[in-house]
C-alpha positions as CSV (number, residue, x, y, z in Angstrom):
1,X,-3.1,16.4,17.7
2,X,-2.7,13.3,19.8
3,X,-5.8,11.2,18.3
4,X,-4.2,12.6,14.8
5,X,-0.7,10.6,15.9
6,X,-2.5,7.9,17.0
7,X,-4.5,7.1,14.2
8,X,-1.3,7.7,12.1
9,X,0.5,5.2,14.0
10,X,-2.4,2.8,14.1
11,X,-2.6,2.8,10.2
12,X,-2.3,-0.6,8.8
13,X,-0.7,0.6,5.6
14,X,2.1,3.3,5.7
15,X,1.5,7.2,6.0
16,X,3.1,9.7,4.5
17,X,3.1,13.3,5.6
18,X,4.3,15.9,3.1
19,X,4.7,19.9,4.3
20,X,3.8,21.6,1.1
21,X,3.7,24.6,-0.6
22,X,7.1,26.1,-0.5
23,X,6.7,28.9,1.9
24,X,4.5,26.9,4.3
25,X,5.3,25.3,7.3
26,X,4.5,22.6,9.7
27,X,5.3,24.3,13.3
28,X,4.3,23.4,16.8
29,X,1.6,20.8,16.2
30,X,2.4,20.2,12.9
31,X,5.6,19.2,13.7
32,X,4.0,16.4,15.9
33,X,2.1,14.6,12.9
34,X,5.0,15.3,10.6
35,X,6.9,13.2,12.5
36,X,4.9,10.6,13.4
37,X,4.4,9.6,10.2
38,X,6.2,6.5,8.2
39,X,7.5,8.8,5.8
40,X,8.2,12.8,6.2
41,X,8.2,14.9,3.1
42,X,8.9,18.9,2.8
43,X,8.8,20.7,-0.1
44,X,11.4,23.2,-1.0
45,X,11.6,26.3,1.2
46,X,9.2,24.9,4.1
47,X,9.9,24.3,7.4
48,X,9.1,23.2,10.8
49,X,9.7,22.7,14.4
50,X,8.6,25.6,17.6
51,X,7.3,23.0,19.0
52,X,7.2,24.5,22.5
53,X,3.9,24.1,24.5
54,X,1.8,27.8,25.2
55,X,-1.3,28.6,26.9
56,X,-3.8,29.5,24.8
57,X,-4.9,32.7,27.5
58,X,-2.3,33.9,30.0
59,X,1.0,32.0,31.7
60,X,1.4,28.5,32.6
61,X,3.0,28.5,36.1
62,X,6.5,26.9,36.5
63,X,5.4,23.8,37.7
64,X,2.7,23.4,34.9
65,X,4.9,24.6,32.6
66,X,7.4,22.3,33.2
67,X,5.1,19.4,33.5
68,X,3.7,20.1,29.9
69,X,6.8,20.9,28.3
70,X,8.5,16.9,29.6
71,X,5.2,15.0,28.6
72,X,5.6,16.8,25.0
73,X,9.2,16.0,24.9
74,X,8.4,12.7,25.9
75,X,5.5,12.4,23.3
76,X,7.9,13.5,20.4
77,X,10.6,11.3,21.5
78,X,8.5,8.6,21.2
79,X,7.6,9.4,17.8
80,X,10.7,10.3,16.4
81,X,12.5,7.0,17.7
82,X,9.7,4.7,16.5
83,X,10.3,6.2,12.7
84,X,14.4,5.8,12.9
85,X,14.8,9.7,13.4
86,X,16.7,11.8,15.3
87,X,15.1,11.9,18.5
88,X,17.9,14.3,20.2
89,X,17.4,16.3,17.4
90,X,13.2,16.4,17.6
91,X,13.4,17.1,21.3
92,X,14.9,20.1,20.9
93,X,11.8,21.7,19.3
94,X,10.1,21.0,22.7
95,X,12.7,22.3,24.9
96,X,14.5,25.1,22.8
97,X,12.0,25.9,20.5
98,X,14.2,25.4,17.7
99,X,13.1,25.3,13.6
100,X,14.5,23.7,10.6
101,X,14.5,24.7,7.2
102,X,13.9,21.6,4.8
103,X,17.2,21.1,4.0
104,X,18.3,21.2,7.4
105,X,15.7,18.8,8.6
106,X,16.9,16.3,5.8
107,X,20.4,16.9,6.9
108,X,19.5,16.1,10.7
109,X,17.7,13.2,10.3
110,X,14.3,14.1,11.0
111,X,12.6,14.0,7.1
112,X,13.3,11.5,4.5
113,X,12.5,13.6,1.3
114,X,12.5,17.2,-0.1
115,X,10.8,17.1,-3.2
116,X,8.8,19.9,-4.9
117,X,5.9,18.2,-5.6
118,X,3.9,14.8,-5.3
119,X,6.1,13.1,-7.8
120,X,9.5,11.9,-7.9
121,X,12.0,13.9,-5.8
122,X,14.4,16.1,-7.1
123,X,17.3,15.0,-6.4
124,X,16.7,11.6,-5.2
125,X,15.7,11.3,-1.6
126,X,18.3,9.5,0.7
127,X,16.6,7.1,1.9
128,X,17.6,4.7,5.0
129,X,18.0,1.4,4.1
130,X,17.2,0.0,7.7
131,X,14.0,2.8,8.3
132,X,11.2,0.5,8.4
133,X,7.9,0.3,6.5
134,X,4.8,-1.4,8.1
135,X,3.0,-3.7,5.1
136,X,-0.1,-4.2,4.5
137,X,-1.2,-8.0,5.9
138,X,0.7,-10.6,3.7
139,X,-2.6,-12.8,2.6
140,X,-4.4,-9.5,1.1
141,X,-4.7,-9.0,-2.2
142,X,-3.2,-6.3,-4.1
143,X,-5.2,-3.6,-5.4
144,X,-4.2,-0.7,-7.7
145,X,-3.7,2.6,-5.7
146,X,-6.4,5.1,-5.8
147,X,-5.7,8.8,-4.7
148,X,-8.5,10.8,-2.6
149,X,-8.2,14.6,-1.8
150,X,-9.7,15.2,1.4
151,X,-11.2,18.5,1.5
152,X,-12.7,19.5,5.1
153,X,-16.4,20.0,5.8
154,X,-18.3,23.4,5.6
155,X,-18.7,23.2,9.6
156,X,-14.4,22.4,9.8
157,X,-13.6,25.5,7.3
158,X,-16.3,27.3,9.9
159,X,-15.0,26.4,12.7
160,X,-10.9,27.2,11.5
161,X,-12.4,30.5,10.2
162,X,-13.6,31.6,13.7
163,X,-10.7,29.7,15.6
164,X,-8.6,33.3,16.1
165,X,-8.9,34.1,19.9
166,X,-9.1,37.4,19.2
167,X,-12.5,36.7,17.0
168,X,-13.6,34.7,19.6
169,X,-13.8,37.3,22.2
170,X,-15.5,39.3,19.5
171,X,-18.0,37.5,19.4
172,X,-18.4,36.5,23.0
173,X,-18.9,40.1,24.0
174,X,-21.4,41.0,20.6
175,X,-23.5,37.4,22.0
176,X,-23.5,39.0,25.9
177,X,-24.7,42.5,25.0
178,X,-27.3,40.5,22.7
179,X,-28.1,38.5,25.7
180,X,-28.4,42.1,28.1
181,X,-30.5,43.8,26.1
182,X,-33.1,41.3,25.7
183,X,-33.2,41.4,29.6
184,X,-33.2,44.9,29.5
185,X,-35.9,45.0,26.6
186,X,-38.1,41.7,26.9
187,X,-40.2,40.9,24.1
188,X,-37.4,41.6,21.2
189,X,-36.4,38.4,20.6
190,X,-34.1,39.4,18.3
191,X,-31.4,40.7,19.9
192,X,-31.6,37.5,22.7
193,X,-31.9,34.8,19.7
194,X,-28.5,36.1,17.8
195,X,-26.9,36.8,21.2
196,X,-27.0,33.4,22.3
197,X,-25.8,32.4,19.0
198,X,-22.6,34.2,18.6
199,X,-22.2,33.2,22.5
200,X,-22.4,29.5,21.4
201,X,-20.2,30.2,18.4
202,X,-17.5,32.3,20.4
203,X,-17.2,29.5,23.1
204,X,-17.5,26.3,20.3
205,X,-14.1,28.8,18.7
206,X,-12.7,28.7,22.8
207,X,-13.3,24.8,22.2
208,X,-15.2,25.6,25.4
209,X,-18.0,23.8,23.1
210,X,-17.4,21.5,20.6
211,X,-19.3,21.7,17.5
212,X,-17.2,18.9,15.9
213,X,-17.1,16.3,17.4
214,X,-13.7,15.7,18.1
215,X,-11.3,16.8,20.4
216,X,-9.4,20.2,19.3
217,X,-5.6,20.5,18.4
């Protein structure tokens, strides 16, 4: 998430993040990289916020806790205030885990637009006459837009498919009795070769192991 925000905020040309379909929502994370964006979109009937920091596998204690929960306020804040939002407002999904429908995000100064699709909004977005827009460098040359989807990469829909904890441990515990009963049985092979696999692929869905390069959200 943080190498997300920072190449968002790094971006010579302005971003635009856009929390589409209706239904679907930008939450916890999410929430994060919508806002740190130059522009924040929703679509109709999405929302976002619950922005509260959890351990992934048991309880933080209070001090931990508490230490996570202020630098991810402070990281939010941050955000928020560089795009003209409502910081107060943004904060609030750190510390009271609160959510916004996209109306009420509009409403509270934390999005710029609801539209229902990739066109022009409907109604017109209000938009802040002193938010500010970083330019591309005066002396280049205009060029017409171009549009790219970015679709992820067979090993990034592998690694989200497998991401669920609960898979994870799955497959841990498959890869370790693989594992045992080739030292219980030597000379199988089989059982040893795919147990060490599904070990590597339960601890790369732990992010124990990264298979991509990159650090996880």
């Amino acid at each position: 998430m943080r190498e997300i925000i920072q190449e968002i905020v790094a971006s010579p040309v302005p971003v635009v993040t856009y929390v589409t379909p209706s239904g679907g929502r930008a939450a916890s994370a999410g929430f994060f990289i919508l806002e740190a964006a130059d522009v924040a979109a929703m679509a109709p009937a999405t929302n976002t916020g619950a922005s509260t920091p959890v351990a992934m596998f048991g309880e933080m204690d209070q001090a931990m806790a508490h230490k996570v929960q202020n630098d991810a306020a402070a990281l939010i804040r941050g955000v928020a205030t560089k795009r003209g939002r409502n910081a107060e407002l943004a904060e609030k999904t750190v510390y009271e885990a609160k959510s916004f429908t996209d109306k009420e995000a509009l409403d509270g100064h934390l999005i710029e637009i609801v539209a229902p699709s990739q066109g022009r909004p409907s109604p017109p977005a209000r938009w802040p006459r002193d938010h500010p827009l970083r330019r591309p460098q005066a002396d280049a040359a205009p060029a017409a837009p171009q549009v790219v989807d970015y679709s992820p990469s067979l090993r990034e829909r592998f690694i989200a498919a497998i991401a669920d904890p609960n898979l994870a441990l799955i497959l841990l515990i498959l890869g370790a009795l693989g594992v045992y009963v080739e030292f219980t049985h030597p000379g199988m092979i089989a059982p040893g070769v795919f147990g060490a696999i599904l070990m590597v692929v339960g601890l790369s869905a732990l992010s124990v192991l990264r298979l991509t390069g990159r650090e996880p959200l």
